[in-house]
C-alpha positions as CSV (number, residue, x, y, z in Angstrom):
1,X,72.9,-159.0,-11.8
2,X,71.1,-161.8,-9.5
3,X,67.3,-162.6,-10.1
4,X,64.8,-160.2,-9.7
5,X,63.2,-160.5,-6.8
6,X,59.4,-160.0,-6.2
7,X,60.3,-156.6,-4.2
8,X,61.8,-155.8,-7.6
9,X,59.0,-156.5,-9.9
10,X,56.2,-154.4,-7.9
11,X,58.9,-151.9,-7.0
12,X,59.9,-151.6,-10.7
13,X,55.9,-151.3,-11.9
14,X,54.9,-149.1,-9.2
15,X,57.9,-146.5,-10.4
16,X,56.7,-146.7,-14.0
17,X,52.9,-145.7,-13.5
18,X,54.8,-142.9,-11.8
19,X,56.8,-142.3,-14.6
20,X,54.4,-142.5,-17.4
21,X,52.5,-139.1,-16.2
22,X,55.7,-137.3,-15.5
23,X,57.1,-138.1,-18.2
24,X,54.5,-136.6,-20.2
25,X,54.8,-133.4,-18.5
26,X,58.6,-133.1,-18.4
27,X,58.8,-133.8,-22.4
28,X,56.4,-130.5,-22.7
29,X,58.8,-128.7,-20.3
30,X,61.2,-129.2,-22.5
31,X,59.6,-128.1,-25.5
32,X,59.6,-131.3,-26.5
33,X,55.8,-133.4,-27.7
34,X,55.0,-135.6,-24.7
35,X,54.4,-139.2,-26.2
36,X,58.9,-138.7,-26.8
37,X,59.0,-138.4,-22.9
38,X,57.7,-142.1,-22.6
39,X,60.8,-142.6,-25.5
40,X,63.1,-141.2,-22.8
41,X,61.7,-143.5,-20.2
42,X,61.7,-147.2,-22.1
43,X,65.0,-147.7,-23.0
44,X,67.2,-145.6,-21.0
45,X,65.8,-147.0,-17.7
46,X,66.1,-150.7,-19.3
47,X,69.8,-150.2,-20.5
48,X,70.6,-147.9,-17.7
49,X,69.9,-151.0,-15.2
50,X,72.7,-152.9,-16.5
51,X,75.7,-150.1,-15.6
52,X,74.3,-148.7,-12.4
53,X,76.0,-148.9,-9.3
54,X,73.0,-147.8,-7.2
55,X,70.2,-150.8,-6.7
56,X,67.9,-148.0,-6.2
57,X,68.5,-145.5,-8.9
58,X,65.5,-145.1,-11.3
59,X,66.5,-143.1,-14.7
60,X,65.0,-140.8,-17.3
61,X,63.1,-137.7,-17.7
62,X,63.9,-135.1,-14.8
63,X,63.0,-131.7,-14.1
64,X,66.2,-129.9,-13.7
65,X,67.7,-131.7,-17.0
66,X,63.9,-130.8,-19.0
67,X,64.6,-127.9,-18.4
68,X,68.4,-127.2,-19.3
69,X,67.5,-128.6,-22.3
70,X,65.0,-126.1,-23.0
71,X,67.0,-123.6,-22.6
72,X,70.0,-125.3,-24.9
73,X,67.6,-125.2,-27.6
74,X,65.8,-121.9,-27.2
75,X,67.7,-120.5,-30.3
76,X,67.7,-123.3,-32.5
77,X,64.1,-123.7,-33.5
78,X,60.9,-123.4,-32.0
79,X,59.6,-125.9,-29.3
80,X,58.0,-129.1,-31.0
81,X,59.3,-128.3,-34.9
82,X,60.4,-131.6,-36.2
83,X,64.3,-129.6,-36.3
84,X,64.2,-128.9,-32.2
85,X,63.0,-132.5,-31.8
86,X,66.1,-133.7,-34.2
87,X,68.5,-131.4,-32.3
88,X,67.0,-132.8,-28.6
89,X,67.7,-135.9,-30.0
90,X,71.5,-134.9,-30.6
91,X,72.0,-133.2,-27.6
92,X,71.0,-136.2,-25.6
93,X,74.1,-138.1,-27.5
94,X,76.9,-135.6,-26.7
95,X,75.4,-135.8,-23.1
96,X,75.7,-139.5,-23.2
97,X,79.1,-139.6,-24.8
98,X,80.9,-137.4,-22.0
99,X,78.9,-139.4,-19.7
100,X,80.6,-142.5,-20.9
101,X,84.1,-141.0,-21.3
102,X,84.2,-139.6,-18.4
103,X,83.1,-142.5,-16.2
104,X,85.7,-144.9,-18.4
105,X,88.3,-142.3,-17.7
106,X,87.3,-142.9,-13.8
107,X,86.5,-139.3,-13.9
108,X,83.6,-139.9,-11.8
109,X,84.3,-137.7,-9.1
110,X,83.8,-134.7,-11.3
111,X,80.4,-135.2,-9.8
112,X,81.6,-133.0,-6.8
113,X,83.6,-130.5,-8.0
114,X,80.4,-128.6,-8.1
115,X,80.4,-126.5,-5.0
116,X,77.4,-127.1,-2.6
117,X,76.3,-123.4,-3.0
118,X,76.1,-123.4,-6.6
119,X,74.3,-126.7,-6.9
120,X,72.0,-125.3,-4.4
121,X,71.3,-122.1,-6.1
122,X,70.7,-123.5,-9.2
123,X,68.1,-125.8,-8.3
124,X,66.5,-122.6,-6.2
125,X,66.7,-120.6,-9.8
126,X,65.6,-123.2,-11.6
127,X,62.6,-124.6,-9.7
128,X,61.7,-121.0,-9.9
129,X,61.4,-120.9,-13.6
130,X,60.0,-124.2,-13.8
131,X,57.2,-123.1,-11.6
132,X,56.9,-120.0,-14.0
133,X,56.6,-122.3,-16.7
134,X,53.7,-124.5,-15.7
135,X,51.7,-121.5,-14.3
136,X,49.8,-120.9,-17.5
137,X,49.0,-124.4,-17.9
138,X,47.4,-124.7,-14.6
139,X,44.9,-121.3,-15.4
140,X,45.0,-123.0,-18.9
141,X,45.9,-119.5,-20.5
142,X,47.7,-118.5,-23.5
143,X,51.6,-118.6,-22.2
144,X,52.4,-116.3,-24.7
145,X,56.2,-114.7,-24.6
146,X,58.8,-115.4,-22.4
147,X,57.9,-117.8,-19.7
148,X,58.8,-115.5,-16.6
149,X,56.3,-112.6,-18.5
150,X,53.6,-115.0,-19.1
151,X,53.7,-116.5,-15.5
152,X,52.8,-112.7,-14.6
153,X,50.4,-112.4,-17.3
154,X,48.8,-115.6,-16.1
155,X,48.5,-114.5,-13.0
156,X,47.0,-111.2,-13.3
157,X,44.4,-112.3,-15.5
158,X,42.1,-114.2,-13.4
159,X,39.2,-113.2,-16.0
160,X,41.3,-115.6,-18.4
161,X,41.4,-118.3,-16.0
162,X,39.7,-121.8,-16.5
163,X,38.2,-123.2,-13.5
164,X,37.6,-126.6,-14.5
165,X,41.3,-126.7,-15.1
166,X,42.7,-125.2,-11.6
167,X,39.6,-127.9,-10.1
168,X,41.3,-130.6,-11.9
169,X,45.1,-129.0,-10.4
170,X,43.4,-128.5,-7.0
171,X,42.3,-132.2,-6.9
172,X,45.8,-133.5,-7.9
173,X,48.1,-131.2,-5.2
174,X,45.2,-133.3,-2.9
175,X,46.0,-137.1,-4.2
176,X,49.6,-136.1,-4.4
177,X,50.2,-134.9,-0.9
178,X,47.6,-136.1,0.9
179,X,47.7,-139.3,-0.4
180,X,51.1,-139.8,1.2
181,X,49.3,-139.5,4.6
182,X,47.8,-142.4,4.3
183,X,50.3,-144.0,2.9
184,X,53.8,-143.6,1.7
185,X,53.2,-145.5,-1.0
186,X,49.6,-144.3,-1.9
187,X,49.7,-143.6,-6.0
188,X,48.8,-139.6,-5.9
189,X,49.8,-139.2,-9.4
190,X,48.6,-142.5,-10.7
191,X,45.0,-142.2,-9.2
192,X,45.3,-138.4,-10.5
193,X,46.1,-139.1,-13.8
194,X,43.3,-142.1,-14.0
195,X,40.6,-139.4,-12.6
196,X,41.4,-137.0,-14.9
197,X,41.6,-138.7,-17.6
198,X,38.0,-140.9,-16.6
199,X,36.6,-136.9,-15.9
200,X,37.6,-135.3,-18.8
201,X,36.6,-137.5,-21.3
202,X,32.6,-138.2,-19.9
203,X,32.7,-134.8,-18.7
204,X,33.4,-133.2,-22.3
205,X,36.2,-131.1,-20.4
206,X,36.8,-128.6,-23.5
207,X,40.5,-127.2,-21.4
208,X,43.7,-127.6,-22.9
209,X,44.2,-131.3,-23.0
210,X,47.6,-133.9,-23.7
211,X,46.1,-134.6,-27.3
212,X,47.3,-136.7,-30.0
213,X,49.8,-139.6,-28.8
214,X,51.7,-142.1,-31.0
215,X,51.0,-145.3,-30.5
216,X,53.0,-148.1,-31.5
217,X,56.8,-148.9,-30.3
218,X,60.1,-146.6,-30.5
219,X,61.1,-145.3,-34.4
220,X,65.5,-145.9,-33.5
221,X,66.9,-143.6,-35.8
222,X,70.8,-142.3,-36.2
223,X,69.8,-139.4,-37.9
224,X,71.3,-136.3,-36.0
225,X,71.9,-133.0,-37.3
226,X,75.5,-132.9,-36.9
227,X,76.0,-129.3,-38.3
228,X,74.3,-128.4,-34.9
229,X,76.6,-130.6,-32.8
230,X,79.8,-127.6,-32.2
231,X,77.4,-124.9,-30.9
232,X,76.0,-127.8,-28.3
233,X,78.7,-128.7,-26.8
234,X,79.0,-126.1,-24.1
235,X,75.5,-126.6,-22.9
236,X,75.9,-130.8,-23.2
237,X,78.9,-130.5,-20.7
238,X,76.6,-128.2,-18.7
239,X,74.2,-130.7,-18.8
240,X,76.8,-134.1,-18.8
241,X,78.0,-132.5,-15.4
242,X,75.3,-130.5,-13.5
243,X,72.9,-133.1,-14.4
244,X,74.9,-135.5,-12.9
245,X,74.8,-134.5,-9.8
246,X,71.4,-135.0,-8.6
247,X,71.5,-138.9,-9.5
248,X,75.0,-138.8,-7.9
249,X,73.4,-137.6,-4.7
250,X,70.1,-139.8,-4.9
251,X,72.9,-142.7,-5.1
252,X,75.5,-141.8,-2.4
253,X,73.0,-141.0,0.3
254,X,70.9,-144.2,-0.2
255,X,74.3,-146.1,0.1
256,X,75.4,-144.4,3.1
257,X,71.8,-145.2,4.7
258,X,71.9,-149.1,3.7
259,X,75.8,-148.7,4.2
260,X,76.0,-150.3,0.4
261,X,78.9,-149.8,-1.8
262,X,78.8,-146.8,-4.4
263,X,80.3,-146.4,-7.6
264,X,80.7,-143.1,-9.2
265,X,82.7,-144.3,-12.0
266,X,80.0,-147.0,-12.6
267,X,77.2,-144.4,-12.3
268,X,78.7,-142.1,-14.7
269,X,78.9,-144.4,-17.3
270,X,75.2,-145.5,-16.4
271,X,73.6,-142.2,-17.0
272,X,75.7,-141.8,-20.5
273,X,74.2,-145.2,-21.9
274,X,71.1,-143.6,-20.5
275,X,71.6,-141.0,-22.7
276,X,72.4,-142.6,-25.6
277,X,69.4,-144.9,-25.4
278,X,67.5,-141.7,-25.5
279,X,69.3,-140.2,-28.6
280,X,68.4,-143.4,-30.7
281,X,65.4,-143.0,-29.3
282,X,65.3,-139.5,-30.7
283,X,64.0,-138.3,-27.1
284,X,66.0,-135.8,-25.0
285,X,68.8,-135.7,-22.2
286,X,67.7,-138.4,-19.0
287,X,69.4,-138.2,-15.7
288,X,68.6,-139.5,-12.7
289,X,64.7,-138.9,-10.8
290,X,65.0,-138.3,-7.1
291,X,61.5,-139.2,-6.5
292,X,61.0,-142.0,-8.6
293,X,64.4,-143.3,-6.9
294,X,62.8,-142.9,-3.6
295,X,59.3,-144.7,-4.4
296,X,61.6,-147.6,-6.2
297,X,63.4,-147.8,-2.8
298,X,60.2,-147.5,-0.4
299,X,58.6,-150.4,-2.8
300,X,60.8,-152.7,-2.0
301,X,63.4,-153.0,-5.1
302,X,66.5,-155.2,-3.8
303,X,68.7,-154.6,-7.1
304,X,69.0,-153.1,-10.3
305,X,66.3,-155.3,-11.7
306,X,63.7,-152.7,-10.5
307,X,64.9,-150.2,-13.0
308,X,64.8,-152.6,-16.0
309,X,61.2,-153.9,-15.3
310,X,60.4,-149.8,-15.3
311,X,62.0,-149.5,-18.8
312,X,60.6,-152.6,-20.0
313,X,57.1,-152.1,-18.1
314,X,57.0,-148.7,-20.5
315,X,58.1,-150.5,-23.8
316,X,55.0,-152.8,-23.2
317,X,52.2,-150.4,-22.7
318,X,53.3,-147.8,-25.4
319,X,50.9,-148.9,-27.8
320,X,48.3,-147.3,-25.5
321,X,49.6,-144.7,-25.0
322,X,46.6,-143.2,-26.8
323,X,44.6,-143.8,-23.6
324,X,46.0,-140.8,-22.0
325,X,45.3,-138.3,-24.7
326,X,41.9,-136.9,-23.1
327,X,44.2,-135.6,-19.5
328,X,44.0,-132.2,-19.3
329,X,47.1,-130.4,-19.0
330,X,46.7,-129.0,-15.9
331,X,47.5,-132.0,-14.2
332,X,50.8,-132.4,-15.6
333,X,51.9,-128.8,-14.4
334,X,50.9,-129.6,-11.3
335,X,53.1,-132.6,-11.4
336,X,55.8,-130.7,-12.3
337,X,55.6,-128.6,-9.5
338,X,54.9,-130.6,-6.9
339,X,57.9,-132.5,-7.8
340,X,60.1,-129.6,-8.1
341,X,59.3,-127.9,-4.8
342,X,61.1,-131.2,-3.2
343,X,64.3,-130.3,-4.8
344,X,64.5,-127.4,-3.0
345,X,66.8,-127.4,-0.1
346,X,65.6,-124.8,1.9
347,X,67.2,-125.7,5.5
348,X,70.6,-125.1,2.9
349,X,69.7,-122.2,1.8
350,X,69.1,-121.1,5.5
351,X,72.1,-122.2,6.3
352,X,74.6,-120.6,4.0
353,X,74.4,-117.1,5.3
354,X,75.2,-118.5,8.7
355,X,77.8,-120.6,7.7
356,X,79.9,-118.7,4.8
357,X,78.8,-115.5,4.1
358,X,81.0,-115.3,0.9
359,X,79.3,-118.7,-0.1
360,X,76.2,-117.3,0.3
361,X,76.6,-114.9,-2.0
362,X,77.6,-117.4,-4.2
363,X,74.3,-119.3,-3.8
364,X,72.3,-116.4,-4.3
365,X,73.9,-115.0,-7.1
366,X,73.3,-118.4,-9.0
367,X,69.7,-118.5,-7.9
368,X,69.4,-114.8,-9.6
369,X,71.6,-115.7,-12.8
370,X,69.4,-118.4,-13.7
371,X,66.4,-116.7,-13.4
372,X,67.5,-113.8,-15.0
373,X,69.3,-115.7,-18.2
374,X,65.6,-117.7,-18.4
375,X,64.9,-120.1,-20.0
376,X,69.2,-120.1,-21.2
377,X,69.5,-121.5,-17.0
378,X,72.8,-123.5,-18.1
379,X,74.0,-119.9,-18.3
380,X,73.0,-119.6,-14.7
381,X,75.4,-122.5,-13.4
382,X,78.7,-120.9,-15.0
383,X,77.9,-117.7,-13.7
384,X,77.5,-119.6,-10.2
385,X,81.2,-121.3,-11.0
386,X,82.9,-118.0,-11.9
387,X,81.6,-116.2,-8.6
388,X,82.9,-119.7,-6.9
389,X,85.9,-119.4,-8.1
390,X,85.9,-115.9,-7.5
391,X,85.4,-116.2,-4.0
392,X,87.9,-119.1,-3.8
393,X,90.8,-116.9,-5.4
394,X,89.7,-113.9,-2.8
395,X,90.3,-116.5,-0.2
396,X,93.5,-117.2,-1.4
397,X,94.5,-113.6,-2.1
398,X,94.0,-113.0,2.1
399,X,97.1,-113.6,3.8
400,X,96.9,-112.0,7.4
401,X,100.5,-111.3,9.3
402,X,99.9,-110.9,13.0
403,X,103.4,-109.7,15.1
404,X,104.4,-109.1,18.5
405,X,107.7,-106.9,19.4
406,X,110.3,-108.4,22.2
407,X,113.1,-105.9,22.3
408,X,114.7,-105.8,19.1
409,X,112.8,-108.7,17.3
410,X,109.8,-108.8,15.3
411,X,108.4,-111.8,14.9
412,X,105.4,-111.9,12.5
413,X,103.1,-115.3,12.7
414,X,101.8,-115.1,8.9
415,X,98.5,-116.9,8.6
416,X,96.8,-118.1,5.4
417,X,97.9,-119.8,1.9
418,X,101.5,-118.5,1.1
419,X,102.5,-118.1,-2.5
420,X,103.8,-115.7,-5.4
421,X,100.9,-113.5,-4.9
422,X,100.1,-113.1,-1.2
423,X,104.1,-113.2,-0.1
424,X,104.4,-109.6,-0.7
425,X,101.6,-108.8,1.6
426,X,104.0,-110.1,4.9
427,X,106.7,-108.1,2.9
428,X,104.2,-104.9,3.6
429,X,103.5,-105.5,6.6
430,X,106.9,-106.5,8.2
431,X,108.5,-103.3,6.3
432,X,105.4,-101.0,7.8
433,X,106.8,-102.1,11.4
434,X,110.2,-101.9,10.6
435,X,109.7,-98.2,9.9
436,X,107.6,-97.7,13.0
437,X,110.4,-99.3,14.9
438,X,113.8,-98.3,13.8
439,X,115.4,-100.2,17.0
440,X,114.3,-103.3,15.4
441,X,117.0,-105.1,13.9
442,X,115.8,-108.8,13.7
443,X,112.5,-110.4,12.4
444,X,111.3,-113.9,12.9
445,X,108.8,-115.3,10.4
446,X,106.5,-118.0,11.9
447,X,105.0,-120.4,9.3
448,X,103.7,-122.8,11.6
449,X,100.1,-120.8,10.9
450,X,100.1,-121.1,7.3
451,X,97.9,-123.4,5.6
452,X,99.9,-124.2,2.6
453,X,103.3,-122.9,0.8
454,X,104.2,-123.9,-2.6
455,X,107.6,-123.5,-4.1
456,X,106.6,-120.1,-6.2
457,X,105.6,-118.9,-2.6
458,X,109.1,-119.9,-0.9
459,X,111.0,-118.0,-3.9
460,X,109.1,-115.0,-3.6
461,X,109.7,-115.1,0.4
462,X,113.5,-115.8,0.0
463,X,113.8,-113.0,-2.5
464,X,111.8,-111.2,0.0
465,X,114.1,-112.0,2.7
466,X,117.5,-110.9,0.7
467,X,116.6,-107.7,0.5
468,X,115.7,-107.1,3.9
469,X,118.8,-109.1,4.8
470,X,120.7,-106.4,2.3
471,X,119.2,-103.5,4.6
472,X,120.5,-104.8,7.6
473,X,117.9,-106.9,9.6
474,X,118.7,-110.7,10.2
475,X,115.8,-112.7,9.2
476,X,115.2,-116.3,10.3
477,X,112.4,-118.6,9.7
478,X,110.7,-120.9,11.9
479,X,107.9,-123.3,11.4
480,X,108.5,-124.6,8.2
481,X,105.1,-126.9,7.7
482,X,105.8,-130.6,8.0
483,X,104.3,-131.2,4.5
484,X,106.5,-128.4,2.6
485,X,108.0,-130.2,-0.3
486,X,111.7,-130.9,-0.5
487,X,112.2,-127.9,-2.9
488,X,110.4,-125.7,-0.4
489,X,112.7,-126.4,2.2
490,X,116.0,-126.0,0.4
491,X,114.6,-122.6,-0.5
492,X,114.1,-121.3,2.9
493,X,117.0,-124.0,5.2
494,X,119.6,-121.6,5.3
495,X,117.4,-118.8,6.8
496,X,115.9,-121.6,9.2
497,X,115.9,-121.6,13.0
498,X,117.3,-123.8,14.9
């Protein structure tokens, strides 16, 4: 990398009094003490800086990811135990090390082979369980039970509430969204988390605060509990993958706005040192922040740089950490939320129905899956993948065979993907007008409307086309696609037109 520039150095502190609050509040989302989300911010973003591809691209603690984690966890010990930290801890190093392999193995593209409708259903789901989650903490009651439940309970005990902790939420959702109105790159949560924290301690505020955090600098360790590491494998590739895509897009459409060069391979490999600087850390998964990312861009950062003076920028001011303990908890739900509500694409969502009904579906049914499977969301994304898939292999299973009769020829125009499976469907339907017709004694088969046909497909149509030719009716073929293989065509030549 060049020199950092002085765009770099205010862009890179600006991002980390950002990131110091959140990552607070998205440690405790994911069941996880808060001073180990400031663990999860100091190194990954200083190593991270070294691999990305993206100048912009500011890494660590992130909703979506807190939150998978959670729920990758949920049956291994109870949130904050010393064994769910250890386990955290391990899970961000199988994270990291398909992150690497995959982005050495220039498997980087794996980034999109999650369909647009699942990504966005997911981050529907999930923002809807992450907004479950911090409701208690904003009416400071007991979230009791499973976090959907106590959201409900939460809300429909107002007698429970604490006011002094929804003033204190109140007066952040102000600072965080009006302060971007007069200016973009006014410090909402900065100037929240320094009132709160200046309020609650003269005030005696007796609400649910942060409480007791280390000081002092990062305790490496190597000691994972490796017994636990087969039964976290699914949900680290869940993680390795679905996180991924959020830094993925945060990188590709800041590129394509400064028309910059992107790397997927390079930003694979990024976010699994990320990762791995976490585990040693003995923090939990990182990925990619969308709005740190954006403030790091708006402040001016010209390189990497900016995301190293973030990491390092943390490492220094650990030791007072303690400063923060008096904030009241309230203000990091709120945090959270606010945050999460700007993942949501909701111009996508509207769109879907209008655009693919069958995709819609598929969106929805992943926002309901991962609500329903809360707080095991990961279980969520696969169901949204099997119903993609689904709907893919219905699409492929629909081969329509439109015909037209001139004297004593059919000719059928079929249109569609042609092979083993939806060949016999044109067999149908040629045979259902050859019994109609009994003067018919030729049939032409048009494949200049089909979208694709594979070999298996031109066997099963040849075979298809003996046996008619053993009743009797001459069948031809026309419109052999120009990108038919070699093998297709020697298949099908000697019933070809000419």
């Amino acid at each position: 990398m060049s020199r950092p520039s002085t765009g770099d150095l205010i862009a890179g502190v600006s991002v980390a009094l950002v990131a110091i609050p959140q990552s607070l509040a998205y440690a405790e989302l994911a069941g996880i003490p808060p001073h180990y989300g400031l663990y999860a911010t100091a190194l990954p973003s200083l190593l991270a800086a070294f691999f990305v591809s993206s100048r912009y691209l500011q890494t660590g603690p992130v909703a979506l990811t807190a939150l998978l984690t959670l729920g990758a966890l949920s049956g291994v010990a109870e949130p904050g135990e010393a064994r769910y930290i250890q386990s955290a801890a391990l899970l961000a190093l199988l994270v990291g090390i398909m992150r690497v392999l995959l982005g050495v193995a220039r498997m980087g593209r794996i980034a999109y082979v999650l369909s647009e409708p699942v990504v966005t259903g997911f981050t529907a789901g999930a923002a809807v369980v992450i907004i479950a989650s911090q409701l208690p903490k904003i009416f400071d009651v007991d979230p009791d039970g499973q976090m959907l439940a106590a959201a409900v309970r939460a809300l429909g005990q107002p007698e429970e509430w604490r006011w002094s902790a929804i003033a204190f939420a109140a007066a952040t959702v102000a600072l965080m969204i009006g302060g971007r109105h007069v200016h973009r790159l006014f410090p909402g949560v900065l100037v929240a988390v320094i009132v709160g924290v200046l309020v609650a301690g003269a005030g005696g505020y007796e609400g649910s605060k942060v409480g007791d955090l280390d000081g002092g600098f990062i305790p490496l360790s190597l000691d994972f509990p490796w017994s636990e590491a087969s039964s976290l494998l699914l949900s680290a590739a869940v993680i390795a993958l679905v996180g991924f895509a959020e830094p993925a897009s945060i990188a590709r459409t800041y590129a394509a706005a400064d028309r910059l060069p992107w790397n997927a391979n390079r930003e694979m490999v990024s976010q699994g040192v990320a990762n791995l600087a976490s585990a040693v850390s003995g923090a939990f998964p990182v990925g990619g922040s969308f709005s740190r990312s954006s403030l790091n861009r708006l402040a001016g950062a010209t390189s990497a740089w900016s995301g190293a003076i973030t990491g390092a920028f943390v490492l220094a001011v650990l030791p007072l950490a303690f400063l923060l303990e008096d904030l009241p908890t309230s203000v990091l739900g709120v945090i959270v939320i606010v945050v999460v509500l700007r993942l949501v694409d909701v111009k996508e969502m509207a769109r879907l129905p209008r655009g693919s009904f069958p995709q819609a579906l598929v969106g929805a049914g992943t926002t309901f899956a991962t609500i329903g499977f809360a707080p095991r969301v990961e279980r969520g994304v696969l169901v949204g993948i099997g119903l993609a898939i689904a709907v893919h292999l219905y699409r492929e299973m629909q081969v329509t065979t439109p015909g037209e009769r001139n004297h004593d020829t059919l000719t059928v125009r079929p249109k569609g993907v042609m092979w083993f499976a939806t060949v016999p469907q044109v067999e149908r339907s040629v045979r259902e007008e050859l019994a109609l017709e009994r003067n018919l004694t030729s049939v032409v088969i048009d494949l200049s409307g089909v979208g694709r046909l594979d070999y298996s497909g031109a066997v099963a149509l040849r075979r298809i086309i003996e046996r008619m030719s053993a009743g009797g009716v001459r069948v031809v073929v026309a419109g052999i696609p120009p990108s038919a293989s070699g093998a297709v065509r020697t298949e099908l030549e000697q019933y070809e037109s000419t």
